[in-house]
C-alpha positions in Angstrom: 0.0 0.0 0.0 1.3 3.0 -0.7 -0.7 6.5 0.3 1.0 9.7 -1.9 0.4 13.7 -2.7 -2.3 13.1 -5.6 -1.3 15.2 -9.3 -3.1 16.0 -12.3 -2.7 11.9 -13.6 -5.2 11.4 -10.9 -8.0 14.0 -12.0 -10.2 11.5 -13.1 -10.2 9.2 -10.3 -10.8 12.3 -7.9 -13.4 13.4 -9.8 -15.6 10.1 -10.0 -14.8 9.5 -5.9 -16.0 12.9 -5.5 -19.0 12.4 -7.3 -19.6 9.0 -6.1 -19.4 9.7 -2.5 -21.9 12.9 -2.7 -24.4 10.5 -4.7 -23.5 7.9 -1.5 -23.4 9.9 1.3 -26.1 12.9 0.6 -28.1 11.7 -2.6 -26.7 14.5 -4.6 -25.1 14.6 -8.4 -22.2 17.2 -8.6 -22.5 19.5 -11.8 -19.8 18.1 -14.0 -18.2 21.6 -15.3 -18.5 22.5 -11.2 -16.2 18.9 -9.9 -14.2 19.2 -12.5 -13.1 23.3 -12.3 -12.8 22.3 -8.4 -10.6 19.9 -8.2 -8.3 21.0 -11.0 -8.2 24.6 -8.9 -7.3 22.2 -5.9 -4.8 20.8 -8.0 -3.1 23.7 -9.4 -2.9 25.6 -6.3 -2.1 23.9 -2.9 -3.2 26.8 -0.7 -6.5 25.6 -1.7 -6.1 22.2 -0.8 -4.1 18.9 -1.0 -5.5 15.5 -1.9 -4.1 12.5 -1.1 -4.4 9.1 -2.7 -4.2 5.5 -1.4 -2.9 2.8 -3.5 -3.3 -1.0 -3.3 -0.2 -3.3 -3.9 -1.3 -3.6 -7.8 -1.3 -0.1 -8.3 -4.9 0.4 -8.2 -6.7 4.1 -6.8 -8.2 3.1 -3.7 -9.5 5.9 -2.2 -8.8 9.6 -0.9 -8.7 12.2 1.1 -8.4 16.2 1.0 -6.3 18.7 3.3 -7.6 21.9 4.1 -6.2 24.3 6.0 -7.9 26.9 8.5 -6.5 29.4 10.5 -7.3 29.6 14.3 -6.3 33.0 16.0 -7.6 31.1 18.9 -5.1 28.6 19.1 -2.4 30.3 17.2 -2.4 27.8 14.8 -3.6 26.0 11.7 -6.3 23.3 12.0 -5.9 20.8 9.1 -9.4 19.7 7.6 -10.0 16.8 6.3 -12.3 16.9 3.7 -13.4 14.5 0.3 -13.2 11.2 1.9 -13.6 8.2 0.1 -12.6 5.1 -0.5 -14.1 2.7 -3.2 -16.2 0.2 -1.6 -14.8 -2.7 -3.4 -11.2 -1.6 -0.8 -13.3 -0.9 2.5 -12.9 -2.4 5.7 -9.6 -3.4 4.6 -8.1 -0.7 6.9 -7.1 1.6 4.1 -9.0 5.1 5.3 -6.9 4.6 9.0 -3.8 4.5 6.8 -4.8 8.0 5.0 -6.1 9.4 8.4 -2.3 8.3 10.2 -0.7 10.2 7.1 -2.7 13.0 7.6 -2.4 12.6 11.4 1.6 12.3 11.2 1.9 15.3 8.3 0.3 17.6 10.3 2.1 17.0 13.5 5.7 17.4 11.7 4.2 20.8 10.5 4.9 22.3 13.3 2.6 24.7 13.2 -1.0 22.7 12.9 -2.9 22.5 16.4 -5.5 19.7 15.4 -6.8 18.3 12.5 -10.6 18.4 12.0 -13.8 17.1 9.6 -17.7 17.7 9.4 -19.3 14.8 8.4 -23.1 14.2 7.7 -25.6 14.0 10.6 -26.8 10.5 9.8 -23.7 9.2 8.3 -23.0 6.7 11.5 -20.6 4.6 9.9 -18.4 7.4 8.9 -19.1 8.6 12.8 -18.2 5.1 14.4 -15.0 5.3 12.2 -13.8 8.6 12.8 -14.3 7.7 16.8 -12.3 4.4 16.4 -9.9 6.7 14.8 -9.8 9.2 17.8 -11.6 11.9 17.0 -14.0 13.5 19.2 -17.7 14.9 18.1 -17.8 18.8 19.1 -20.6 20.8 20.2 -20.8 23.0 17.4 -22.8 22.6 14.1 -22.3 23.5 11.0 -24.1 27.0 9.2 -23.5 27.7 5.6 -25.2 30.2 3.1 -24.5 28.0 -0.3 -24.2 30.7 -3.4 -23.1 27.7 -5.5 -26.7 26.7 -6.7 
């Protein structure tokens, strides 16, 4: 297994997780042009984001994961977000998302400057909830507010 910075090579593969796991997780189809600007942009530029990608021992695109980065003046430090999870069902429950998460987990902590890492995940999503636990995360007290200007 080998987990690695994903590139351009990888767009596709991105893509059709991202698309797959919003159709999986909150019954929603992504706008193509929309995905596809997105995670190019992500790409291109890493202040917006880094993805990571999971291999299996053939080679084969497991699954992934995306860093963003938020600043807290609270803390005096960056909190890492972990966004864009996915791993292709055919690959779960082999352990492959704890690998991504440790990556993330050790990356961040070798930073130097990140004070926790964190994720929002979907209310009724309680197998992503039970993993994220297992994994060590703790579930806040806040909730999540957005005004979405995308649609």
């Amino acid at each position: 297994m080998i987990i690695r910075k994903g590139n351009f090579q990888d767009k596709k593969f991105i893509i059709a997780s991202n698309q797959a796991m919003a159709i999986e997780t909150e019954q929603k189809v992504l706008q193509e042009d929309a995905i596809r600007s997105g995670v190019e942009a992500v790409l291109n530029d890493d202040s917006k984001g880094t993805y990571f990608i999971v291999e299996n021992n053939k080679g084969q695109n497991c699954g992934q994961l995306m860093i963003t980065k938020e600043w807290s003046d609270w803390r005096n430090g960056t909190f890492w977000w972990i966004q864009s999870v996915y791993i292709k069902p055919q690959f779960r429950r082999q352990g492959l998302y704890r690998h991504l998460h440790e990556e993330a987990k050790r990356l961040a902590k070798l930073d130097g400057n990140v004070c926790g890492i964190r994720l929002y995940v979907e209310s009724e999503n309680y197998a992503a909830k039970k993993v994220y636990a297992h994994m060590g995360m703790n579930e806040t007290n806040y909730q999540f507010f957005e005004e979405d200007w995308s649609q």
